[in-house]
KEFI-168206 format. One record per atom (N, C-alpha, C): residue number from 1; residue in one letter; chain; x, y, z. Coordinates in nm, 4 decimals, always signed. Layout:
<pts>
+-----+------+-----+----------+----------+----------+
| seq | type | mol |        x |        y |        z |
+-----+------+-----+----------+----------+----------+
| NUM |    A |   A |        X |        Y |        Z |
...
+-----+------+-----+----------+----------+----------+
</pts>
This chain:
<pts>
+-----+------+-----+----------+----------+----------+
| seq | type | mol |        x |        y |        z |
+-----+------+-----+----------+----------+----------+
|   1 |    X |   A |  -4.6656 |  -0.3924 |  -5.0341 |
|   1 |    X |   A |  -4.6703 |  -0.3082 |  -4.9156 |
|   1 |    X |   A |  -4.6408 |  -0.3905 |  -4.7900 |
|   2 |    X |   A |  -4.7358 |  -0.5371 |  -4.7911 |
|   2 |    X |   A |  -4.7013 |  -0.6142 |  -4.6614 |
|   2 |    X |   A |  -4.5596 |  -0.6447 |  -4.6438 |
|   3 |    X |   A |  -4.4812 |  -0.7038 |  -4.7825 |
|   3 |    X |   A |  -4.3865 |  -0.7539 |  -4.7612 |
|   3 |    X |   A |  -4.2721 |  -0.5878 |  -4.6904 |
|   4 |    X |   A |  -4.2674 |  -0.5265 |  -4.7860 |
|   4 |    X |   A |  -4.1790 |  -0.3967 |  -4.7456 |
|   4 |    X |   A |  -4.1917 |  -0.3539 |  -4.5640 |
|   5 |    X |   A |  -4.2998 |  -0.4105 |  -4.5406 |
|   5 |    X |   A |  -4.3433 |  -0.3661 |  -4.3718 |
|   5 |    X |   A |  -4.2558 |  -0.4834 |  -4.2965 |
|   6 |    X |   A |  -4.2486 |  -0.6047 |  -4.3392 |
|   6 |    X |   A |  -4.2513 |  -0.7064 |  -4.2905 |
|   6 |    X |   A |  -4.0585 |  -0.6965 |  -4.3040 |
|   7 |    X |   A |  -4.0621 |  -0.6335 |  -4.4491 |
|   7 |    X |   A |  -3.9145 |  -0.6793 |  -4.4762 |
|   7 |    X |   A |  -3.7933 |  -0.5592 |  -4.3536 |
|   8 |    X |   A |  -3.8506 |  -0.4749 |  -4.3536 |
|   8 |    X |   A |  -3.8526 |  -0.3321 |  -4.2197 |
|   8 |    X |   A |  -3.8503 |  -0.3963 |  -4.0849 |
|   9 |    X |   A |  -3.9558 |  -0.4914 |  -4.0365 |
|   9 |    X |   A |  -3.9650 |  -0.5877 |  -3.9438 |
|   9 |    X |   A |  -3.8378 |  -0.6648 |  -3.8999 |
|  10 |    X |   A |  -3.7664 |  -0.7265 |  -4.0345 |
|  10 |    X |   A |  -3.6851 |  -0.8263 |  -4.0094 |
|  10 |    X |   A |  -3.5501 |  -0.7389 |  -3.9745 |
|  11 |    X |   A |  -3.5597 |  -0.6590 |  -4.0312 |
|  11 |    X |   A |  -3.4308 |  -0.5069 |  -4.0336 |
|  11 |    X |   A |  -3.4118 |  -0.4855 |  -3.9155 |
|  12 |    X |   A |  -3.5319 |  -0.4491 |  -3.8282 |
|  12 |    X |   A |  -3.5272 |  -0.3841 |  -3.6931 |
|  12 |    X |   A |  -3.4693 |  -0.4921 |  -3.6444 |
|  13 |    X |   A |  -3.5581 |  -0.6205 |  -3.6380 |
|  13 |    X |   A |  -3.5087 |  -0.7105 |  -3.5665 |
|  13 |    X |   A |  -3.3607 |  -0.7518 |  -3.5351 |
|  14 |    X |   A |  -3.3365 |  -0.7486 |  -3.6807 |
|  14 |    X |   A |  -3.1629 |  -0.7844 |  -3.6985 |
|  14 |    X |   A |  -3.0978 |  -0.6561 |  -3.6209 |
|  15 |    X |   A |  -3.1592 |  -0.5510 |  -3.6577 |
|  15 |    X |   A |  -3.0658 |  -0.4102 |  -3.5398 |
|  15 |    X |   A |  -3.0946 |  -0.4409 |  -3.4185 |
|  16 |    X |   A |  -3.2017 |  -0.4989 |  -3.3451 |
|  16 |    X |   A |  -3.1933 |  -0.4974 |  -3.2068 |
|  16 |    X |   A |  -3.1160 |  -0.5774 |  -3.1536 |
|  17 |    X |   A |  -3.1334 |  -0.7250 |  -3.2651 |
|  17 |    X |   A |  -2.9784 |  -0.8238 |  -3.2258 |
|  17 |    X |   A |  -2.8693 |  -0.7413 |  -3.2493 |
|  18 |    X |   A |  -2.8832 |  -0.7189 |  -3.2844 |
|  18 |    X |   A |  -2.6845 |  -0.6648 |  -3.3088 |
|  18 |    X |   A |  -2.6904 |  -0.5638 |  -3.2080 |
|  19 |    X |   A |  -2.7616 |  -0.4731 |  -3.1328 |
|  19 |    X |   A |  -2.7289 |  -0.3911 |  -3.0195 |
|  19 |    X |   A |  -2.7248 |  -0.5035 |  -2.9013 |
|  20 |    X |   A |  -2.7786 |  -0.5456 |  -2.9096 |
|  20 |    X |   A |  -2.7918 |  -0.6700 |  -2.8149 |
|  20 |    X |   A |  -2.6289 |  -0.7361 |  -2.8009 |
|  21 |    X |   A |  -2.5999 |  -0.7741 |  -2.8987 |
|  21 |    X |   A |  -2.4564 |  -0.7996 |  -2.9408 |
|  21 |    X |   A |  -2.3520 |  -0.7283 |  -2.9204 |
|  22 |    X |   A |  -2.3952 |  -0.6079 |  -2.9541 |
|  22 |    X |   A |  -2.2827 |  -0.4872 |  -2.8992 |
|  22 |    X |   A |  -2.3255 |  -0.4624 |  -2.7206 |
|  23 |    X |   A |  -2.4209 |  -0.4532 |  -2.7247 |
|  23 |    X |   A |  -2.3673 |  -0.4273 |  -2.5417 |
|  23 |    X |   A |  -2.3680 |  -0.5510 |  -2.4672 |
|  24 |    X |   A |  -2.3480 |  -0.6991 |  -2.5417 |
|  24 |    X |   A |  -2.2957 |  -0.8010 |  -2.4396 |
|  24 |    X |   A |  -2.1527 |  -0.7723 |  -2.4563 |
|  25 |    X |   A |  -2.0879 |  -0.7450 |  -2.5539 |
|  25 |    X |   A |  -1.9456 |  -0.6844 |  -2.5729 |
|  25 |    X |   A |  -1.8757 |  -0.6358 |  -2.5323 |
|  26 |    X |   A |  -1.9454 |  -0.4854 |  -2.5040 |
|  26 |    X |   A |  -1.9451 |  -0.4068 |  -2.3850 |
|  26 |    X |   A |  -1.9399 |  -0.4308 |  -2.2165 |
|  27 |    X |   A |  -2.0387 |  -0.5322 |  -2.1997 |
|  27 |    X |   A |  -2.0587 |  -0.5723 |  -2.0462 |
|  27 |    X |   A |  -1.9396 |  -0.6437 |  -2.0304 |
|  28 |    X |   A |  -1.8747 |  -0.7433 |  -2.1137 |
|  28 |    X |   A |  -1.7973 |  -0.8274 |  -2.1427 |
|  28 |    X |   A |  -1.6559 |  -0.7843 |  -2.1176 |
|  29 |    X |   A |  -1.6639 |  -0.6589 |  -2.1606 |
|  29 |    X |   A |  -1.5524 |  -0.5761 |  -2.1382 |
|  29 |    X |   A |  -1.5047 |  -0.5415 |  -2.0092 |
|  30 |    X |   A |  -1.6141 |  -0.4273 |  -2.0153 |
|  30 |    X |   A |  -1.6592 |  -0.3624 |  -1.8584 |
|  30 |    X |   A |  -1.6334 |  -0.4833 |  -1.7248 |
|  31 |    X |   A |  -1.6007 |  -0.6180 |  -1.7544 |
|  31 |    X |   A |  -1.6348 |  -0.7284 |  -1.6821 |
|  31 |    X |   A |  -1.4749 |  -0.7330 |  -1.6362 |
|  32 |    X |   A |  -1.3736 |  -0.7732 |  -1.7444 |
|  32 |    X |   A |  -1.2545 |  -0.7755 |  -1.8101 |
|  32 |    X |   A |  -1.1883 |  -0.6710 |  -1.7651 |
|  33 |    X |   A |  -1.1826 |  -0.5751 |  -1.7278 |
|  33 |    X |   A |  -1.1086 |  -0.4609 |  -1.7529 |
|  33 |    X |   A |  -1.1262 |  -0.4223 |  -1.5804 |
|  34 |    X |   A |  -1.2640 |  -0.4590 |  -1.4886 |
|  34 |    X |   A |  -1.2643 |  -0.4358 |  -1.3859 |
|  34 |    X |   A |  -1.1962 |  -0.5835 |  -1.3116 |
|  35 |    X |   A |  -1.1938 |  -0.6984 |  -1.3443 |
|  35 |    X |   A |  -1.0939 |  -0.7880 |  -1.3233 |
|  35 |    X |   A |  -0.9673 |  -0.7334 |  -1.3234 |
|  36 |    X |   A |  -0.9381 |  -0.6822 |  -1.3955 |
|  36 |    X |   A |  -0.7672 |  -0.6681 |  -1.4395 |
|  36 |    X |   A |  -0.7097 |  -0.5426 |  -1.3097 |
|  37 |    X |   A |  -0.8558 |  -0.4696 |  -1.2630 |
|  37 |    X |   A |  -0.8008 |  -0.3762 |  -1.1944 |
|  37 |    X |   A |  -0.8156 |  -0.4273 |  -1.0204 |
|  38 |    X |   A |  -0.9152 |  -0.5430 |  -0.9868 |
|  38 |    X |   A |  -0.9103 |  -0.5779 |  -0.8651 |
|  38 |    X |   A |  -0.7792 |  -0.6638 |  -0.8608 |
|  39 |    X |   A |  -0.6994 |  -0.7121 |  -0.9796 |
|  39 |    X |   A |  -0.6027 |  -0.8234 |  -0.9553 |
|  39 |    X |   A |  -0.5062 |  -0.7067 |  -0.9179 |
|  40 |    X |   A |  -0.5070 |  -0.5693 |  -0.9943 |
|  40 |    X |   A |  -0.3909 |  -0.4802 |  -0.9930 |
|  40 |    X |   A |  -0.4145 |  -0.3924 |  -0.8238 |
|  41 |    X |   A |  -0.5282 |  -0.4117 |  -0.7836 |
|  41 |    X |   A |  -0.5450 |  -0.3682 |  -0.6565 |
|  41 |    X |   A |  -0.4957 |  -0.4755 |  -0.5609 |
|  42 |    X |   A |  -0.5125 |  -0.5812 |  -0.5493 |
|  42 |    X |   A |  -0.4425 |  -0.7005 |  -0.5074 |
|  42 |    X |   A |  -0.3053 |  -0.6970 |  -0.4748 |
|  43 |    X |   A |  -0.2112 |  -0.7210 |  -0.6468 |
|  43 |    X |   A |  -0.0905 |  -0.6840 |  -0.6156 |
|  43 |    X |   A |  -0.0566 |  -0.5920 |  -0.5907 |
|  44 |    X |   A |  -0.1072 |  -0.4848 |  -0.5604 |
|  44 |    X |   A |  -0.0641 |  -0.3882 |  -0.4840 |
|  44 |    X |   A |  -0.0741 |  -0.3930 |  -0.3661 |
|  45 |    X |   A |  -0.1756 |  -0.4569 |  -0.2375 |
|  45 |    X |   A |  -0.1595 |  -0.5040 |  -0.1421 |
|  45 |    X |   A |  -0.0762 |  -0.5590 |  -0.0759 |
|  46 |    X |   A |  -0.0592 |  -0.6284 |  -0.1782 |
|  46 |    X |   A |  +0.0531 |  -0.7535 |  -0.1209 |
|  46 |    X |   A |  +0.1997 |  -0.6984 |  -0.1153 |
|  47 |    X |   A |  +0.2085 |  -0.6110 |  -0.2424 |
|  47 |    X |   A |  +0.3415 |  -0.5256 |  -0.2279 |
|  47 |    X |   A |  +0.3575 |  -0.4145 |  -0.0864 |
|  48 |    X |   A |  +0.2540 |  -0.3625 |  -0.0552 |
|  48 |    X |   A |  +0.2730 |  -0.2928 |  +0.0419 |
|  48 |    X |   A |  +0.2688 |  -0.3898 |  +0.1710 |
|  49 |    X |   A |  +0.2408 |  -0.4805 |  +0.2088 |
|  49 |    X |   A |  +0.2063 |  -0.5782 |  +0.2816 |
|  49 |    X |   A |  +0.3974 |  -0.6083 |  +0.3255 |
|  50 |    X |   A |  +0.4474 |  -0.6756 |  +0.1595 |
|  50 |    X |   A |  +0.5982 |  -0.7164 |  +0.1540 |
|  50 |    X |   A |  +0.6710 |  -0.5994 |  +0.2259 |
|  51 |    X |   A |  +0.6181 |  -0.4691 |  +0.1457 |
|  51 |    X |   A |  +0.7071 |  -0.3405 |  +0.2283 |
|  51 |    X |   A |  +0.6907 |  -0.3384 |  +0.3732 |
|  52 |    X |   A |  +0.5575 |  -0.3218 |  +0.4366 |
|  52 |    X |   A |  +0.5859 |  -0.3386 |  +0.5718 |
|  52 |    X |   A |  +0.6823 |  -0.4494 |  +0.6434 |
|  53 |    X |   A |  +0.6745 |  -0.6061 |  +0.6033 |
|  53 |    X |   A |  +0.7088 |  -0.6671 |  +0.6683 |
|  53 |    X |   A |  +0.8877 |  -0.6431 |  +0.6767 |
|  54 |    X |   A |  +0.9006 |  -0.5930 |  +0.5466 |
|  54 |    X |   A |  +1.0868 |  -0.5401 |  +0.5061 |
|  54 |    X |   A |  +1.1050 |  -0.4653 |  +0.6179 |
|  55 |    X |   A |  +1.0117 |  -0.3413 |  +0.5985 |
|  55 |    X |   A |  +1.0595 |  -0.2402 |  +0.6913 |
|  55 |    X |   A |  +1.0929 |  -0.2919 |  +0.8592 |
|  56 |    X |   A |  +0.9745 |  -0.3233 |  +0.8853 |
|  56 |    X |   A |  +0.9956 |  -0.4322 |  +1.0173 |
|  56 |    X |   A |  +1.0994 |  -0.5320 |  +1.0293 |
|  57 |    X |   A |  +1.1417 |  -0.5793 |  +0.9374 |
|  57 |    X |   A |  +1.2551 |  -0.6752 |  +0.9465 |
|  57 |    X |   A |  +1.4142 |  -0.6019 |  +0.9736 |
|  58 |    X |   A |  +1.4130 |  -0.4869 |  +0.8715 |
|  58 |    X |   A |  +1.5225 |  -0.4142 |  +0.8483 |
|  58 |    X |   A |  +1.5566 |  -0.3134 |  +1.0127 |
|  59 |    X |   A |  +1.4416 |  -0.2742 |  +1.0644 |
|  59 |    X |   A |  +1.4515 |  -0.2118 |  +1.2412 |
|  59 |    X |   A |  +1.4438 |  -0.3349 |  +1.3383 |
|  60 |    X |   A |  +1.4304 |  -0.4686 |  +1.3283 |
|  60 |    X |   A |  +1.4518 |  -0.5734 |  +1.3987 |
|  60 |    X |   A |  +1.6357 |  -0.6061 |  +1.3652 |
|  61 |    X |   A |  +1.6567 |  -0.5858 |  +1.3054 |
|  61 |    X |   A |  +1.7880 |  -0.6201 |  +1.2674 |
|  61 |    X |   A |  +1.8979 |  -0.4632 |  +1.3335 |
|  62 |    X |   A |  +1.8524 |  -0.3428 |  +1.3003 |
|  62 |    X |   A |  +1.8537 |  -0.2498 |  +1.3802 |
|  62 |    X |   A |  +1.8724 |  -0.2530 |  +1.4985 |
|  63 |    X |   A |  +1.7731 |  -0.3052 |  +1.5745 |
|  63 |    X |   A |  +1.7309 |  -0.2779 |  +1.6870 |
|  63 |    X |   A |  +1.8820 |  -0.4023 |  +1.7636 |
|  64 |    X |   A |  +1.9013 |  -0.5337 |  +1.6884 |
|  64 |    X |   A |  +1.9569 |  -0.6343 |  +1.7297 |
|  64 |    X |   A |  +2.1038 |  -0.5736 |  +1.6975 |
|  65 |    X |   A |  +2.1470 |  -0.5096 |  +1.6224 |
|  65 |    X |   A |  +2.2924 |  -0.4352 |  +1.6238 |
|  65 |    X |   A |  +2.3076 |  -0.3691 |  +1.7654 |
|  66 |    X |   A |  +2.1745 |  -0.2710 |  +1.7521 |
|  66 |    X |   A |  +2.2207 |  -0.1878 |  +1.9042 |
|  66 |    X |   A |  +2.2473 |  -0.2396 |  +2.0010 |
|  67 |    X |   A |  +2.1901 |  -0.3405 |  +2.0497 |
|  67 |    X |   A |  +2.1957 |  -0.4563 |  +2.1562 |
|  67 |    X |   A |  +2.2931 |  -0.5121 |  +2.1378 |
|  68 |    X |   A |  +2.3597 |  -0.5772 |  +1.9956 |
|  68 |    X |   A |  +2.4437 |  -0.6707 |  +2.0279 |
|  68 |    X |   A |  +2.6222 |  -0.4998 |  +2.0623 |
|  69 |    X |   A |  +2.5634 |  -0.3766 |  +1.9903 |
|  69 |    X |   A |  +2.7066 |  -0.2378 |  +2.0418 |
|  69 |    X |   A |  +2.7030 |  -0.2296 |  +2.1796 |
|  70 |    X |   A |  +2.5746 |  -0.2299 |  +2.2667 |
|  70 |    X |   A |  +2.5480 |  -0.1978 |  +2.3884 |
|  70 |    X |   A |  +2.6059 |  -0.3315 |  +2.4523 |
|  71 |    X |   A |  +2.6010 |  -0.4302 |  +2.4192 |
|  71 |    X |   A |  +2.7067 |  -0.5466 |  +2.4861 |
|  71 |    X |   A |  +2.8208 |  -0.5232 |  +2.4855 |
|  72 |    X |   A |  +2.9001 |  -0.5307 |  +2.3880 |
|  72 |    X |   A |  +3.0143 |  -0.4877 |  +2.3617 |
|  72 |    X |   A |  +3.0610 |  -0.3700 |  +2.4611 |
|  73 |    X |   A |  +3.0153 |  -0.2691 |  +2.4295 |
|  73 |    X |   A |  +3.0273 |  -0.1697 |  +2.4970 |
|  73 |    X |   A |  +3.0301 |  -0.1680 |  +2.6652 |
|  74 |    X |   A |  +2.9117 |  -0.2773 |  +2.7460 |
|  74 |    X |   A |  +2.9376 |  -0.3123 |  +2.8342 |
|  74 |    X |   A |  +3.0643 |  -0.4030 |  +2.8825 |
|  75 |    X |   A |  +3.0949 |  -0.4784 |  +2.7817 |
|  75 |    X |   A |  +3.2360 |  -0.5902 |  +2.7631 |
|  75 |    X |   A |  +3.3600 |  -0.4771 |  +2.8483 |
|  76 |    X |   A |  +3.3301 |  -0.3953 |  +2.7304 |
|  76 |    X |   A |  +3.4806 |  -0.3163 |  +2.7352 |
|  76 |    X |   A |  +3.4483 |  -0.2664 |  +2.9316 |
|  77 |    X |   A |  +3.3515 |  -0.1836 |  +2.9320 |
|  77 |    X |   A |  +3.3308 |  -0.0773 |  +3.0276 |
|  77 |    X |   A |  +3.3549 |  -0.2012 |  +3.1303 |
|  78 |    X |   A |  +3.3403 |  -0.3338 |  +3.1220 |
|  78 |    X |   A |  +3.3977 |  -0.4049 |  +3.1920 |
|  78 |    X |   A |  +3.5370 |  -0.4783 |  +3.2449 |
|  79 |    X |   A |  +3.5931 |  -0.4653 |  +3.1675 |
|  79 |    X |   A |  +3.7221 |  -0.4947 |  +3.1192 |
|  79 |    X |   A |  +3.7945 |  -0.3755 |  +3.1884 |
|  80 |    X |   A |  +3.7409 |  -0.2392 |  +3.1567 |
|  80 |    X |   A |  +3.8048 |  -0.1312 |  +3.2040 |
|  80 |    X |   A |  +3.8270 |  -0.1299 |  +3.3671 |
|  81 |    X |   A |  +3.7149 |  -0.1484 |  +3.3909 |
|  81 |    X |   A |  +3.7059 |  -0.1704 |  +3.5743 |
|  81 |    X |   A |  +3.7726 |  -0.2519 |  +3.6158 |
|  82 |    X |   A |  +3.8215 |  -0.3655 |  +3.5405 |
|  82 |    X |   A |  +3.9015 |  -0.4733 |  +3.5937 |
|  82 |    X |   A |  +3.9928 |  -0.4605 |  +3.5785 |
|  83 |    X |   A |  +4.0576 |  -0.3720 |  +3.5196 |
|  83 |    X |   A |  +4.2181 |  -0.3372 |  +3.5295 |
|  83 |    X |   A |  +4.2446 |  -0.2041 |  +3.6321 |
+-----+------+-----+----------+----------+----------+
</pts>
């Protein structure tokens, strides 16, 4: 009878390790998987970060065409008066 109680004892025991085991697994995971999504929140920052600075680059370059037509344009409108 003692031993069968005892041998029940060692049973549980071994099941509570092994849940024990399974939810360090779990946490382990849960650990892993929320890493993977702050790195994927990250590069996504940085991509939108790259997009702004494009966009800004691409209307600086814009902006430096118009200026350099509006010269030109003054060139001529100058040129014109002088003849």
């Amino acid at each position: 009878m003692r031993e069968r109680e005892r041998a029940r004892e060692r049973e549980s025991a071994r099941e509570r390790e092994r849940e024990r085991e399974r939810e360090h697994e779990r946490e382990s995971v849960r650990e892993r998987e929320s890493a993977r999504e702050r790195a994927r929140e990250r590069e996504s920052a940085r991509e939108s970060a790259r997009q702004r600075v494009s966009a800004r680059e691409r209307e600086r370059e814009r902006e430096s065409e118009r200026e350099r037509e509006r010269k030109r344009e003054r060139r001529r409108e100058s040129e014109r008066e002088r003849m």
